[in-house]
PQR file of N, CA, C, O and H, with PARSE charges and radii, in Angstrom:
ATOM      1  N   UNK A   1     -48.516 198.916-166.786 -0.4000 1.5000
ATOM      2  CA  UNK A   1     -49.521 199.956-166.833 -0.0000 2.0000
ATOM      3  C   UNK A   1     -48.960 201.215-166.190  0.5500 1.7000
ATOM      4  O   UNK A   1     -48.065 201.231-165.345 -0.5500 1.4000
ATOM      5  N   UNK A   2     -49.539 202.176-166.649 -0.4000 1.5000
ATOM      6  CA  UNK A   2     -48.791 203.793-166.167 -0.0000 2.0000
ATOM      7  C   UNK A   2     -50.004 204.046-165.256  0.5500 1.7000
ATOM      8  O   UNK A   2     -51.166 203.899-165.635 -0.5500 1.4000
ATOM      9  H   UNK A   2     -50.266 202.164-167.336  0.4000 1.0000
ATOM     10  N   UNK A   3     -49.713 204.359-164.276 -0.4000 1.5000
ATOM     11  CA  UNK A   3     -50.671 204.670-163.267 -0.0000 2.0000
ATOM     12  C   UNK A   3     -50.469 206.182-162.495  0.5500 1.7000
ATOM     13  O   UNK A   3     -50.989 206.650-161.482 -0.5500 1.4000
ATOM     14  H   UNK A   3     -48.769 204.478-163.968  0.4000 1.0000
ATOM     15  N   UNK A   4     -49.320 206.800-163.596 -0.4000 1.5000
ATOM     16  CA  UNK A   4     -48.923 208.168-163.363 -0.0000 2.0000
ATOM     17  C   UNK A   4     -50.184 209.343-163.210  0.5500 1.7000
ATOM     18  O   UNK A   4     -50.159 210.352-162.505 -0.5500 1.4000
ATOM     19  H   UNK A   4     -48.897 206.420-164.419  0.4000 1.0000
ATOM     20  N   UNK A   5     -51.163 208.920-164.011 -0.4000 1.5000
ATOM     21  CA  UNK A   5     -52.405 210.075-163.852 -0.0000 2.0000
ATOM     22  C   UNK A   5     -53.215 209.727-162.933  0.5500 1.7000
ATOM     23  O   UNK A   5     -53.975 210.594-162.502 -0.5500 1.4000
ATOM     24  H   UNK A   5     -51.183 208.101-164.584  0.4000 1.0000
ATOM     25  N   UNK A   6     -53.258 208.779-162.549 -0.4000 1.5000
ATOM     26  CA  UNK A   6     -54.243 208.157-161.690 -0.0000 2.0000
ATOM     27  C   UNK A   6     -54.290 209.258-160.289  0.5500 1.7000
ATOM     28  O   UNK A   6     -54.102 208.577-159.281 -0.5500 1.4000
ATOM     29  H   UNK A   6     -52.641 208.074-162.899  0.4000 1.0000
ATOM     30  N   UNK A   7     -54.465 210.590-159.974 -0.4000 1.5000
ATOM     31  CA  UNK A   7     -54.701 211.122-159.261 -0.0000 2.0000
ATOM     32  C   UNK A   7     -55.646 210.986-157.843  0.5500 1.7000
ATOM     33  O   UNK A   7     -56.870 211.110-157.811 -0.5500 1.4000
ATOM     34  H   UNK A   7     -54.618 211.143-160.793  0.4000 1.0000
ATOM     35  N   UNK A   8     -54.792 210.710-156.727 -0.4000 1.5000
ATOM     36  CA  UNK A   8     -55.823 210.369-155.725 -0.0000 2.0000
ATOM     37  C   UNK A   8     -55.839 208.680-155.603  0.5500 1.7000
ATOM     38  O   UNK A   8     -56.672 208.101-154.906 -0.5500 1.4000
ATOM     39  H   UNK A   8     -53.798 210.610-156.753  0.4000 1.0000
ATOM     40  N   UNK A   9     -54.959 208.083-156.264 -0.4000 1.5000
ATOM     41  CA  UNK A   9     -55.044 206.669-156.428 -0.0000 2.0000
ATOM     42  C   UNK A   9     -53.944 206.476-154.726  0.5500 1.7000
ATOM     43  O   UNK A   9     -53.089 207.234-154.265 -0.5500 1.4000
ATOM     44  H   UNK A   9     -54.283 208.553-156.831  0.4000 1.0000
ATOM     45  N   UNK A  10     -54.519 205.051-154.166 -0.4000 1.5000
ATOM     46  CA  UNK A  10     -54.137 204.419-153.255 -0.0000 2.0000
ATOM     47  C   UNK A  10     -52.947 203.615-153.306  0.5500 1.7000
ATOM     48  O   UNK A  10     -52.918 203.289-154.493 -0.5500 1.4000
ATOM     49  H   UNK A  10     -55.213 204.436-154.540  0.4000 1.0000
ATOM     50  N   UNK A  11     -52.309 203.282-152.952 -0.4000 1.5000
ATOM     51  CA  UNK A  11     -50.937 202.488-153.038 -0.0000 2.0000
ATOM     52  C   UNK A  11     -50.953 201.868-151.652  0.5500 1.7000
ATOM     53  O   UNK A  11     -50.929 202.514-150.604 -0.5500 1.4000
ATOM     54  H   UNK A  11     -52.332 203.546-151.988  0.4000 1.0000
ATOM     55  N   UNK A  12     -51.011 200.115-151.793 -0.4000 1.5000
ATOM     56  CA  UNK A  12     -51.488 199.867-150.280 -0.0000 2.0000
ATOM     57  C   UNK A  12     -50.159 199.054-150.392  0.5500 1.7000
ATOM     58  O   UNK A  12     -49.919 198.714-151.551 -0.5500 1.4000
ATOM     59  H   UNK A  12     -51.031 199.590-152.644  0.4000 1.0000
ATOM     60  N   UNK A  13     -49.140 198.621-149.364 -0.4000 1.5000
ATOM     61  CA  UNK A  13     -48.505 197.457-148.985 -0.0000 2.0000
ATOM     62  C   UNK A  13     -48.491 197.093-147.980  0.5500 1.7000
ATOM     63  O   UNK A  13     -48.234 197.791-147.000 -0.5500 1.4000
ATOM     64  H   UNK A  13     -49.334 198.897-148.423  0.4000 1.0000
ATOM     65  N   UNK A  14     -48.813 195.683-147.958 -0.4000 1.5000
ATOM     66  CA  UNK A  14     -48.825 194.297-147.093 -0.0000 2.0000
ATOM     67  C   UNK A  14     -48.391 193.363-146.988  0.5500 1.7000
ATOM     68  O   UNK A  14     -48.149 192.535-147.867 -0.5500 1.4000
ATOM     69  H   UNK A  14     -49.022 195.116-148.754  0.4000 1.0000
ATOM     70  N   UNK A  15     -48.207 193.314-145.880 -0.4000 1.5000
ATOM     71  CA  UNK A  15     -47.404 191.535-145.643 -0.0000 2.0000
ATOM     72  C   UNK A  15     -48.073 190.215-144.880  0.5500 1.7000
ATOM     73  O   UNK A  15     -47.592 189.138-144.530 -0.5500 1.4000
ATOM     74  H   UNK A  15     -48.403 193.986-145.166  0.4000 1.0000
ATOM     75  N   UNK A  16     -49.445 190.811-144.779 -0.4000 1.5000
ATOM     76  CA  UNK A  16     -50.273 189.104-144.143 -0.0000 2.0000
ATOM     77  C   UNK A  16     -50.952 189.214-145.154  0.5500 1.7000
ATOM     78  O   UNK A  16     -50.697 189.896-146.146 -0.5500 1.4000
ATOM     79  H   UNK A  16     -49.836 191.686-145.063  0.4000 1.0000
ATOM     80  N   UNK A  17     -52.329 188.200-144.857 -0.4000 1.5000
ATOM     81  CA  UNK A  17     -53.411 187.984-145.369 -0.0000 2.0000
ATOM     82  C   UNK A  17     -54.092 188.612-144.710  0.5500 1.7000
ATOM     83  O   UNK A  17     -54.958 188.628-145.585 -0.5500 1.4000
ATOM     84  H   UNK A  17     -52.537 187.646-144.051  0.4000 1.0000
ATOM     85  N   UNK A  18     -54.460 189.085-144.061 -0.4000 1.5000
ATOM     86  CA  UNK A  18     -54.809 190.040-142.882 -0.0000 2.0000
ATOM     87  C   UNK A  18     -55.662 192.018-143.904  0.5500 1.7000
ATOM     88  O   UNK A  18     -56.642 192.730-143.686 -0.5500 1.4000
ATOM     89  H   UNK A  18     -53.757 189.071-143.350  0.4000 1.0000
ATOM     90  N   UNK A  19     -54.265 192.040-145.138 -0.4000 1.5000
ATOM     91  CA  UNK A  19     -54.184 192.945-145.254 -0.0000 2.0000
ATOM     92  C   UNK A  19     -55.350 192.818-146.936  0.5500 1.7000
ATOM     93  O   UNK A  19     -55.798 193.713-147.653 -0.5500 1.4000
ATOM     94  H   UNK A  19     -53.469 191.462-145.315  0.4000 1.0000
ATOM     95  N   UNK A  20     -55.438 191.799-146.988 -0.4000 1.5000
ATOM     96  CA  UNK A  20     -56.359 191.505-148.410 -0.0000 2.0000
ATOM     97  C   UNK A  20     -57.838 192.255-148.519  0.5500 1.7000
ATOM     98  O   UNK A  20     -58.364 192.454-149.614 -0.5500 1.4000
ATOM     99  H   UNK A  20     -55.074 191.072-146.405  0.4000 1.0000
ATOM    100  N   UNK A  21     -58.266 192.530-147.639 -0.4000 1.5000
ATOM    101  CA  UNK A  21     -59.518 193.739-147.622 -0.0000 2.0000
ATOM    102  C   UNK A  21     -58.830 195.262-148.558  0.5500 1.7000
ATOM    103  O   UNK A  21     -59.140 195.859-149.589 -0.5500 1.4000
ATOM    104  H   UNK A  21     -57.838 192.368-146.750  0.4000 1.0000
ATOM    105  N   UNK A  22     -57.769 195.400-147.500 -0.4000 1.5000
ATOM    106  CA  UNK A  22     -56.755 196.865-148.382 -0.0000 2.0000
ATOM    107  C   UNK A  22     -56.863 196.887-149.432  0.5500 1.7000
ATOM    108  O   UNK A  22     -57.379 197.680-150.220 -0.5500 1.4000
ATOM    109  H   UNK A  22     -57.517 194.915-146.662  0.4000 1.0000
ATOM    110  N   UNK A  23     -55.927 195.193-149.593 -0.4000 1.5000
ATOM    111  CA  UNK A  23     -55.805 195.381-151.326 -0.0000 2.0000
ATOM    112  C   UNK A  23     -56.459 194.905-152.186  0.5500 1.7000
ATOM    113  O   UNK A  23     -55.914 194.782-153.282 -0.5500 1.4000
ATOM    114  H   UNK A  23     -55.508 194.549-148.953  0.4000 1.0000
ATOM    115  N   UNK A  24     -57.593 194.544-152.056 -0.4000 1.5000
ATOM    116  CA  UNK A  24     -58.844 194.618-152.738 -0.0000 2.0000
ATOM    117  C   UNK A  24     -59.275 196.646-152.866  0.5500 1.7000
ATOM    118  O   UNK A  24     -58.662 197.201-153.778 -0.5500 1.4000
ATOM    119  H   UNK A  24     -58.036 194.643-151.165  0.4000 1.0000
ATOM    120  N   UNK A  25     -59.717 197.074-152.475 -0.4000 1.5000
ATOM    121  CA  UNK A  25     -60.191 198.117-151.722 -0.0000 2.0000
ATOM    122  C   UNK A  25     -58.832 199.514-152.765  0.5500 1.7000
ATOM    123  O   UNK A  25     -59.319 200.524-153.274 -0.5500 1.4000
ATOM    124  H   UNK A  25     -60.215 196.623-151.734  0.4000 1.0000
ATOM    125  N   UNK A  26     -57.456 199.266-152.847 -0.4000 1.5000
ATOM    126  CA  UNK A  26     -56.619 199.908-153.062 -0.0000 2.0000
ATOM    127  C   UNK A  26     -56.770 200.049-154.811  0.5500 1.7000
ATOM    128  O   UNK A  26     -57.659 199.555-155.504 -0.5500 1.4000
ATOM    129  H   UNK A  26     -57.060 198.446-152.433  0.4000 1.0000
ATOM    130  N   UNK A  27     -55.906 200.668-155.143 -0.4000 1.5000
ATOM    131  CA  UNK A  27     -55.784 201.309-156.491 -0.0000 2.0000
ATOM    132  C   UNK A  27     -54.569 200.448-157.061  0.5500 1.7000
ATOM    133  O   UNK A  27     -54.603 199.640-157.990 -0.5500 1.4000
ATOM    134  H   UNK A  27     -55.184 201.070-154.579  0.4000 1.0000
ATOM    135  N   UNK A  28     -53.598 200.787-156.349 -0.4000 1.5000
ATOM    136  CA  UNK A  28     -52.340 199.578-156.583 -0.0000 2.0000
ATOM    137  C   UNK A  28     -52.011 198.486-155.429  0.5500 1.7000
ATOM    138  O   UNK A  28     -51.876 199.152-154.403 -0.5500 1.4000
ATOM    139  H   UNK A  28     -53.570 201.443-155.595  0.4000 1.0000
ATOM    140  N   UNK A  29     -51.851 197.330-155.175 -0.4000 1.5000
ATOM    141  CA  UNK A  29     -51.719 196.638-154.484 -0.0000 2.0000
ATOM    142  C   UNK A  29     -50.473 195.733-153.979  0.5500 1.7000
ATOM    143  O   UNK A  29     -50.290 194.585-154.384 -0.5500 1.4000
ATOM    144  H   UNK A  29     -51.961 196.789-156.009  0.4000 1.0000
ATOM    145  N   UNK A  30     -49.792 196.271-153.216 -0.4000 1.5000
ATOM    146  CA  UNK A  30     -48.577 195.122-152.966 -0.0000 2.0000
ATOM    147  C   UNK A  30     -48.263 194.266-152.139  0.5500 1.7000
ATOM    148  O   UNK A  30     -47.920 194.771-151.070 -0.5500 1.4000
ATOM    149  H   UNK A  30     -49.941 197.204-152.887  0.4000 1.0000
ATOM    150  N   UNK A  31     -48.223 192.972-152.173 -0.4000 1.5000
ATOM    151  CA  UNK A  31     -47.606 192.333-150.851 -0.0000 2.0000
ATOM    152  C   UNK A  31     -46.349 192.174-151.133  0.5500 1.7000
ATOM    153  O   UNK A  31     -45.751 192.216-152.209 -0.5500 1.4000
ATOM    154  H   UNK A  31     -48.501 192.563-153.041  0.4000 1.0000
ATOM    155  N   UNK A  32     -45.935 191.953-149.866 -0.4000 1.5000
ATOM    156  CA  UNK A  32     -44.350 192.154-149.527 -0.0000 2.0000
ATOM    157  C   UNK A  32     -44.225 190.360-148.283  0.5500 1.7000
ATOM    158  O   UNK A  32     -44.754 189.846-147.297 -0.5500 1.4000
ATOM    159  H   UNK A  32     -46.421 191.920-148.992  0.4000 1.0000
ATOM    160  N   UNK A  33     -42.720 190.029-149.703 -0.4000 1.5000
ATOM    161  CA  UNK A  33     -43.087 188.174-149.160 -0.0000 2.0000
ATOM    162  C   UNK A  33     -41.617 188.664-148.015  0.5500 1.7000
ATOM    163  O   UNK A  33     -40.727 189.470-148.286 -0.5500 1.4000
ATOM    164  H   UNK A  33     -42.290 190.446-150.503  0.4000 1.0000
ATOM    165  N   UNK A  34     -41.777 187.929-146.844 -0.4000 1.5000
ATOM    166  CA  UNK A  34     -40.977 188.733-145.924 -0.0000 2.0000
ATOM    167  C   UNK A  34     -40.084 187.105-145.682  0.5500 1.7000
ATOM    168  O   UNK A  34     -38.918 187.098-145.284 -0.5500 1.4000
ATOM    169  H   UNK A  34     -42.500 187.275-146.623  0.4000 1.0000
ATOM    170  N   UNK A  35     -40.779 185.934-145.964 -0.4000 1.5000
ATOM    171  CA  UNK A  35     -39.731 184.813-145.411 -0.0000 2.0000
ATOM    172  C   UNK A  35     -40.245 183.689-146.690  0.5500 1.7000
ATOM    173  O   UNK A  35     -41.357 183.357-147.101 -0.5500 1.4000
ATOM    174  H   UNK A  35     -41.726 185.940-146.286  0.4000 1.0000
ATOM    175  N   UNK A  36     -39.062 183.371-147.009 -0.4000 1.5000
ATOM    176  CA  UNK A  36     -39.739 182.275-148.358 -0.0000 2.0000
ATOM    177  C   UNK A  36     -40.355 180.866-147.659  0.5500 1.7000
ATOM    178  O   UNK A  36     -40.950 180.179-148.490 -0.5500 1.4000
ATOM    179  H   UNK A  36     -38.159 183.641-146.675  0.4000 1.0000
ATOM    180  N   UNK A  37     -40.335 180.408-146.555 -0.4000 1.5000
ATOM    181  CA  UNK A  37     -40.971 179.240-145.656 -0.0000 2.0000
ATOM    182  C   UNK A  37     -42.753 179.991-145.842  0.5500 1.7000
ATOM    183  O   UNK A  37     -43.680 179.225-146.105 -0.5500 1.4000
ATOM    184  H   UNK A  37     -39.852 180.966-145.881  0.4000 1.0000
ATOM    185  N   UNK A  38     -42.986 181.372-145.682 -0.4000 1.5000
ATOM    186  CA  UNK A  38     -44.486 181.677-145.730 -0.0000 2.0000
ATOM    187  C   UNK A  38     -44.978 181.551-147.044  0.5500 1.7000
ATOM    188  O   UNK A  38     -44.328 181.803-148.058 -0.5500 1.4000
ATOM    189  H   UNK A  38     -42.233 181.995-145.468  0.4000 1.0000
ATOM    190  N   UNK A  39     -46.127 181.159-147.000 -0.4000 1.5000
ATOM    191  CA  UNK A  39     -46.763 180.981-147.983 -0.0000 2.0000
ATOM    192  C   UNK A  39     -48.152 181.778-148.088  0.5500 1.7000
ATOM    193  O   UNK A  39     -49.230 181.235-148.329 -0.5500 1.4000
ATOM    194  H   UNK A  39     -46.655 180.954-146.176  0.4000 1.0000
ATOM    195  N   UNK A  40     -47.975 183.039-147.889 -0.4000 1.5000
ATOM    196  CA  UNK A  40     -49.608 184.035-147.708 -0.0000 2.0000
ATOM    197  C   UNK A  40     -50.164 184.100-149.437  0.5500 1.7000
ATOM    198  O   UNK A  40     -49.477 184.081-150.458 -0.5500 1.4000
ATOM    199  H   UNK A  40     -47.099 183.480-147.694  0.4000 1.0000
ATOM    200  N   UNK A  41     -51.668 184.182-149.278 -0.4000 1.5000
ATOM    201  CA  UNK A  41     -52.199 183.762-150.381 -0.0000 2.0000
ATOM    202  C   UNK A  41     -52.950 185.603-150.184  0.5500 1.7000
ATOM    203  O   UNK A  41     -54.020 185.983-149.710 -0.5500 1.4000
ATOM    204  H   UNK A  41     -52.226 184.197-148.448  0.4000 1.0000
ATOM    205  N   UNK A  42     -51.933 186.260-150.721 -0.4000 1.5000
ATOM    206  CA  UNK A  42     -52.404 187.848-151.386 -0.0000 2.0000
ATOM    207  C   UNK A  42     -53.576 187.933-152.082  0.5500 1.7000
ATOM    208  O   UNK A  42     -53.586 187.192-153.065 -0.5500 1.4000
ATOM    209  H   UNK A  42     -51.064 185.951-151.107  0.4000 1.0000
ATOM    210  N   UNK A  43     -54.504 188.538-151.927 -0.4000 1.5000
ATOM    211  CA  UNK A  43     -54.895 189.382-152.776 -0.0000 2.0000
ATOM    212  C   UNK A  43     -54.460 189.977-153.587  0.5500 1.7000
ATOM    213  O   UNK A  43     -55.325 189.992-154.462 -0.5500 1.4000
ATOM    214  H   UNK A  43     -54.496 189.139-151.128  0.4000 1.0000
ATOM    215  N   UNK A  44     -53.294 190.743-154.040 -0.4000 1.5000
ATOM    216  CA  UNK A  44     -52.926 192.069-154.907 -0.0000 2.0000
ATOM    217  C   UNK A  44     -52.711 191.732-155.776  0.5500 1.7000
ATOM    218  O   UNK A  44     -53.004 190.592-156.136 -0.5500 1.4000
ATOM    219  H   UNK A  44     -52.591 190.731-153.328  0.4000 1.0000
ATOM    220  N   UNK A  45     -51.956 192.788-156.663 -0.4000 1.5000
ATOM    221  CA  UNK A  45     -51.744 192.931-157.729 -0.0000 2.0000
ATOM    222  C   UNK A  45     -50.146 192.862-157.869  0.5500 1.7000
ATOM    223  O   UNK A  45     -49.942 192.767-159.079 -0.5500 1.4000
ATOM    224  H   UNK A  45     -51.718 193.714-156.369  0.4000 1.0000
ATOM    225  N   UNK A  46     -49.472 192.863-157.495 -0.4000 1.5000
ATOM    226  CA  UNK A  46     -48.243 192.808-157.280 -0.0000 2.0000
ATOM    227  C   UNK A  46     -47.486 192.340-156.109  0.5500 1.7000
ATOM    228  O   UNK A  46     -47.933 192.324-154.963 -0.5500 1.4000
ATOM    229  H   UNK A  46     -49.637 192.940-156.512  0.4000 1.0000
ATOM    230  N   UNK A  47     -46.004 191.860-156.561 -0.4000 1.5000
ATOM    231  CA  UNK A  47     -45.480 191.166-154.983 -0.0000 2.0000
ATOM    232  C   UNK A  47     -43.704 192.093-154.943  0.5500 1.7000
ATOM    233  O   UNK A  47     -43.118 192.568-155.916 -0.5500 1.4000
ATOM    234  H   UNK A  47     -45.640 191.873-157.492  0.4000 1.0000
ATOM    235  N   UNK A  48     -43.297 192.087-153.658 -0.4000 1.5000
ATOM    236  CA  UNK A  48     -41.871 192.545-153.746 -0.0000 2.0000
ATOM    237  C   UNK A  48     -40.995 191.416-152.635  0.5500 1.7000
ATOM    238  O   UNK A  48     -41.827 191.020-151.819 -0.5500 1.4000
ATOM    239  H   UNK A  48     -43.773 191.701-152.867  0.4000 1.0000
ATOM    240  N   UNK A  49     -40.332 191.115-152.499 -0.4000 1.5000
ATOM    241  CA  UNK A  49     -39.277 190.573-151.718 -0.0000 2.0000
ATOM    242  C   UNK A  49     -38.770 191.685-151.011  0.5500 1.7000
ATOM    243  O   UNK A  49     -38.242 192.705-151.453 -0.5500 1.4000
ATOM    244  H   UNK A  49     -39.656 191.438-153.161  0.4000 1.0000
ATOM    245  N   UNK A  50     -39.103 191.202-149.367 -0.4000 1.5000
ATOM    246  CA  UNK A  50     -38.617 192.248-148.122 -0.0000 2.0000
ATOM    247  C   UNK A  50     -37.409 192.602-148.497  0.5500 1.7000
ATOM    248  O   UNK A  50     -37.161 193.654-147.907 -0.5500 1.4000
ATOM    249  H   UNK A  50     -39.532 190.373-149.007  0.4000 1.0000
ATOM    250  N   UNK A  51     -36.258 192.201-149.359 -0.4000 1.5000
ATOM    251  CA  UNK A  51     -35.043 192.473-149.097 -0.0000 2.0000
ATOM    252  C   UNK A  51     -34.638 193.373-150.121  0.5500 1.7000
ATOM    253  O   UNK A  51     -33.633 194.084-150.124 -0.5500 1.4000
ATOM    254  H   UNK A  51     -36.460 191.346-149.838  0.4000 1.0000
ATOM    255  N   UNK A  52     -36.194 193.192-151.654 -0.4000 1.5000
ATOM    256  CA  UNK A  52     -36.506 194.402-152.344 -0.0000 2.0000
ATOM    257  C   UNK A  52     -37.193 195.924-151.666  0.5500 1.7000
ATOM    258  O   UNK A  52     -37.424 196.955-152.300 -0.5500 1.4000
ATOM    259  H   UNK A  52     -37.011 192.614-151.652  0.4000 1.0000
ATOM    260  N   UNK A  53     -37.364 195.735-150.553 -0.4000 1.5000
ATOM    261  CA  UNK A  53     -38.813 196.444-150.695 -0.0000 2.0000
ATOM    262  C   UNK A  53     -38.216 198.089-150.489  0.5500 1.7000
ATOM    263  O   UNK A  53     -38.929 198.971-150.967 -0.5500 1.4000
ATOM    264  H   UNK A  53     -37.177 194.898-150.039  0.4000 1.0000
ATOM    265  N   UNK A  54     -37.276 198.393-149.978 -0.4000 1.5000
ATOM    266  CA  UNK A  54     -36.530 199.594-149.576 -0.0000 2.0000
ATOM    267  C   UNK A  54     -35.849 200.313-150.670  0.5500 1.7000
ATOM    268  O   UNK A  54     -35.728 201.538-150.672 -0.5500 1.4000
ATOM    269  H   UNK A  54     -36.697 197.676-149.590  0.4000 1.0000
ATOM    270  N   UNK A  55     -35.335 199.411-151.751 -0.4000 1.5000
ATOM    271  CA  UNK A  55     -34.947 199.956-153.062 -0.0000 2.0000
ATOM    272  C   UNK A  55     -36.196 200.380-153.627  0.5500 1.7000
ATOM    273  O   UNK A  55     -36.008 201.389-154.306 -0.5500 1.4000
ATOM    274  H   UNK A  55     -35.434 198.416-151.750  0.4000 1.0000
ATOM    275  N   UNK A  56     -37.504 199.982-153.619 -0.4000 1.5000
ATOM    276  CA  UNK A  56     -38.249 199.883-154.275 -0.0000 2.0000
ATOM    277  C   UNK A  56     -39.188 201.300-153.701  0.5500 1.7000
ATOM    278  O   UNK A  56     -39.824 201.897-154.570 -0.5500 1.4000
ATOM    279  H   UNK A  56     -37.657 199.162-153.068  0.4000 1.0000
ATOM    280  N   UNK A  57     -39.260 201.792-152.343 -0.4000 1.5000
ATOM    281  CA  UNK A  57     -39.648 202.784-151.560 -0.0000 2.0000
ATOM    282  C   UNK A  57     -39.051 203.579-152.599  0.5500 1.7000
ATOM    283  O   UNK A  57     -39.735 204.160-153.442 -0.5500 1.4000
ATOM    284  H   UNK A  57     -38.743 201.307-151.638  0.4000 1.0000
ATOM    285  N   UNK A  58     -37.529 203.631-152.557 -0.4000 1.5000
ATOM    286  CA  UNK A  58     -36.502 204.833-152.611 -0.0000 2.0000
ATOM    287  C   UNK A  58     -36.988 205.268-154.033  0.5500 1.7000
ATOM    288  O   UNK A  58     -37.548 206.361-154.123 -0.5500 1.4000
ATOM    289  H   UNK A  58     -36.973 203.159-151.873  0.4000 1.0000
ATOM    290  N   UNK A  59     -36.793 204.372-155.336 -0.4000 1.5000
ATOM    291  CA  UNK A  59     -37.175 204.647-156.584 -0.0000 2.0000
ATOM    292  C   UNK A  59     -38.631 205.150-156.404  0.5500 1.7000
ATOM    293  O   UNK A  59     -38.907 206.056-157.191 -0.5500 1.4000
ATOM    294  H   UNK A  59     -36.338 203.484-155.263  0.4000 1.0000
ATOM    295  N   UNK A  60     -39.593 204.800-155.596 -0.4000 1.5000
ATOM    296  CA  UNK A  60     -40.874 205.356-155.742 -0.0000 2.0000
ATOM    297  C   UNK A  60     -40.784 207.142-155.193  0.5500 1.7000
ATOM    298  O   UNK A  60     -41.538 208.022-155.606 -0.5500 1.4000
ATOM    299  H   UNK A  60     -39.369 204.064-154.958  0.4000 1.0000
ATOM    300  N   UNK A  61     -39.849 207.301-154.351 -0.4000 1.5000
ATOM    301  CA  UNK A  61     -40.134 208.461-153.721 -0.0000 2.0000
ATOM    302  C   UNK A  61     -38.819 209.278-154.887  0.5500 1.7000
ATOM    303  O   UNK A  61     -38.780 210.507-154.847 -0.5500 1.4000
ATOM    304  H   UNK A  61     -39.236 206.586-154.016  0.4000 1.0000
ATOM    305  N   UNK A  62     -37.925 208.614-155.757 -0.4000 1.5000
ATOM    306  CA  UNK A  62     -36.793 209.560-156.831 -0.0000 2.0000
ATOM    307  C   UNK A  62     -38.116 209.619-157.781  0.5500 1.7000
ATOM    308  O   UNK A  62     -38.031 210.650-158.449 -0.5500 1.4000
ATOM    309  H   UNK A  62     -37.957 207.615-155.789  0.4000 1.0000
ATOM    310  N   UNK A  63     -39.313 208.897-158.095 -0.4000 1.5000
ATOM    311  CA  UNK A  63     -40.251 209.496-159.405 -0.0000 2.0000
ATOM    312  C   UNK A  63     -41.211 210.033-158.722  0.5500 1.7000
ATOM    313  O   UNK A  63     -42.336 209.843-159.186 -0.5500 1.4000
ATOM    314  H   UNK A  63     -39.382 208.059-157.553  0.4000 1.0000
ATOM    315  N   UNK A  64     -41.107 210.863-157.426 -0.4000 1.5000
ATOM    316  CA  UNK A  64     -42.354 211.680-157.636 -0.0000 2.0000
ATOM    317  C   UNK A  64     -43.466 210.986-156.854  0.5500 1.7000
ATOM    318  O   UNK A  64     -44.633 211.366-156.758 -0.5500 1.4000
ATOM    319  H   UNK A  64     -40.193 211.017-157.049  0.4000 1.0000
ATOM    320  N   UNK A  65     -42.689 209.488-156.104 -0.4000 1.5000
ATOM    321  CA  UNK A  65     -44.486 208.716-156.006 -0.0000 2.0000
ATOM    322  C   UNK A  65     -45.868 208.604-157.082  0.5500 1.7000
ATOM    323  O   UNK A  65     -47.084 208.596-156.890 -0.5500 1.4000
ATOM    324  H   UNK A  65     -41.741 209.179-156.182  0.4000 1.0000
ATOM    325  N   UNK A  66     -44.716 208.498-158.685 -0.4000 1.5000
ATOM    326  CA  UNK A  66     -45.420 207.933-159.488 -0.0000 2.0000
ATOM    327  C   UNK A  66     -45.123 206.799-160.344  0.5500 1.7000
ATOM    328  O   UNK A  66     -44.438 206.680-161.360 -0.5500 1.4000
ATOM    329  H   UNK A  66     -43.728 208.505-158.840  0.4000 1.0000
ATOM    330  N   UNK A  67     -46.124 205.660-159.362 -0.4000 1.5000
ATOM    331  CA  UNK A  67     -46.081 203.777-159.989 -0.0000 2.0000
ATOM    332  C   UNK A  67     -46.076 203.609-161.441  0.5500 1.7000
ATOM    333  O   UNK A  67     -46.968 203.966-162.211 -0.5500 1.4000
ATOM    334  H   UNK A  67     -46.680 205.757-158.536  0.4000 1.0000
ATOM    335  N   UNK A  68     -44.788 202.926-161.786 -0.4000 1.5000
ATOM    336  CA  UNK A  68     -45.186 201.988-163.061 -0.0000 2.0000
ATOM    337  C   UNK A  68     -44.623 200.797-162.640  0.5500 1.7000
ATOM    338  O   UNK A  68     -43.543 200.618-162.077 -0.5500 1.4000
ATOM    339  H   UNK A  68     -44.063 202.635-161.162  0.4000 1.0000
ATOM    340  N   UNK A  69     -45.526 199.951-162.994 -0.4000 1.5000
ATOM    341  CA  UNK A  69     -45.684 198.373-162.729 -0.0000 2.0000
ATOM    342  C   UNK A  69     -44.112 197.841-163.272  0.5500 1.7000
ATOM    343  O   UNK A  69     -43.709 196.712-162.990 -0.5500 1.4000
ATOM    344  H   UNK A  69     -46.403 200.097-163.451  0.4000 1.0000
ATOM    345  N   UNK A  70     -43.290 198.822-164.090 -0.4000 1.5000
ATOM    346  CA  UNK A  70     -41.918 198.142-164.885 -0.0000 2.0000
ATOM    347  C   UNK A  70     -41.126 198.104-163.553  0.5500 1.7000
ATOM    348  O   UNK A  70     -40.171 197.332-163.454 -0.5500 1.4000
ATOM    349  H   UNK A  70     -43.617 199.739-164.319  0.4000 1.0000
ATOM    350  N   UNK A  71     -41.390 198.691-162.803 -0.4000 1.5000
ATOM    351  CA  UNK A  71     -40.312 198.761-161.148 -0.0000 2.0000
ATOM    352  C   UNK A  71     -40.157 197.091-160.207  0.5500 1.7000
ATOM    353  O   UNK A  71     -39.235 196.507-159.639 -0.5500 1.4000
ATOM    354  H   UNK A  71     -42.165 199.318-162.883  0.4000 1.0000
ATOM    355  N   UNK A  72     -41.759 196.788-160.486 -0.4000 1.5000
ATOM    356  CA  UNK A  72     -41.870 195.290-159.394 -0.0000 2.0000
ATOM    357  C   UNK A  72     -41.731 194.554-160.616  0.5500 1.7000
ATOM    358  O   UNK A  72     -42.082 194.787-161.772 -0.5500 1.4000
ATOM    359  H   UNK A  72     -42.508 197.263-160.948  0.4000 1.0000
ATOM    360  N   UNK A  73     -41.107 193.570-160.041 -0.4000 1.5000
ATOM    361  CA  UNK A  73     -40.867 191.795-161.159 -0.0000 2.0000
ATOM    362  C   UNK A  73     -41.085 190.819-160.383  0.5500 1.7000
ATOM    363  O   UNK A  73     -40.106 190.431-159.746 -0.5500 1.4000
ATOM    364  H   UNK A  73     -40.822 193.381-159.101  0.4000 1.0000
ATOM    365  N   UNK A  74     -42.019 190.310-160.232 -0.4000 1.5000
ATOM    366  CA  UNK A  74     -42.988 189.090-159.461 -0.0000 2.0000
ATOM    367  C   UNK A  74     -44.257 189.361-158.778  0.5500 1.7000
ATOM    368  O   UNK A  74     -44.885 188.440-158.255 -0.5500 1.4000
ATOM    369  H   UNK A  74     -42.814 190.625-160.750  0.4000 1.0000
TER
END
C-alpha cells in the first residue's frame, strides 16, 4: 500500500507489547523483533528485525519519510 498521501499519518515503532495501544491508535505500525528467544504478540501491521531496523530508518529518511509497505518483508 502507498501511504505517500496519507498526510499527517503516524508511523509508530515498537518493541514490547507494552507498545500495542500505539499501534492500534497509529496510521502505520511497526514492531521491531529485537531477540529471536522473544516471542511478543504485536499488535501492528508490520515487523522489522533489530538488525534491519537502521537500514530501514535510513531508506525512510532517503524517501522523504514517505512509507511503502515494499521496504518491510515480515
Amino acid at each position: 500500500m502507498d501511504y505517500s498521501k496519507a498526510v499527517g499519518a503516524i508511523l509508530y515503532v515498537g518493541d514490547l507489547e507494552n507498545d500495542n495501544p500505539a499501534f492500534i491508535k497509529a496510521w502505520i505500525s511497526i514492531g521491531v523483533r529485537s531477540d529471536e528467544r522473544l516471542k511478543p504478540k504485536f499488535d501492528c501491521q508490520y515487523s522489522v528485525d533489530y538488525d534491519r531496523l537502521a537500514a530501514f530508518l535510513r531508506l525512510l529518511r532517503d524517501n522523504d519519510f514517505q512509507f511503502k509497505d515494499h521496504v518491510l518483508v515480515g
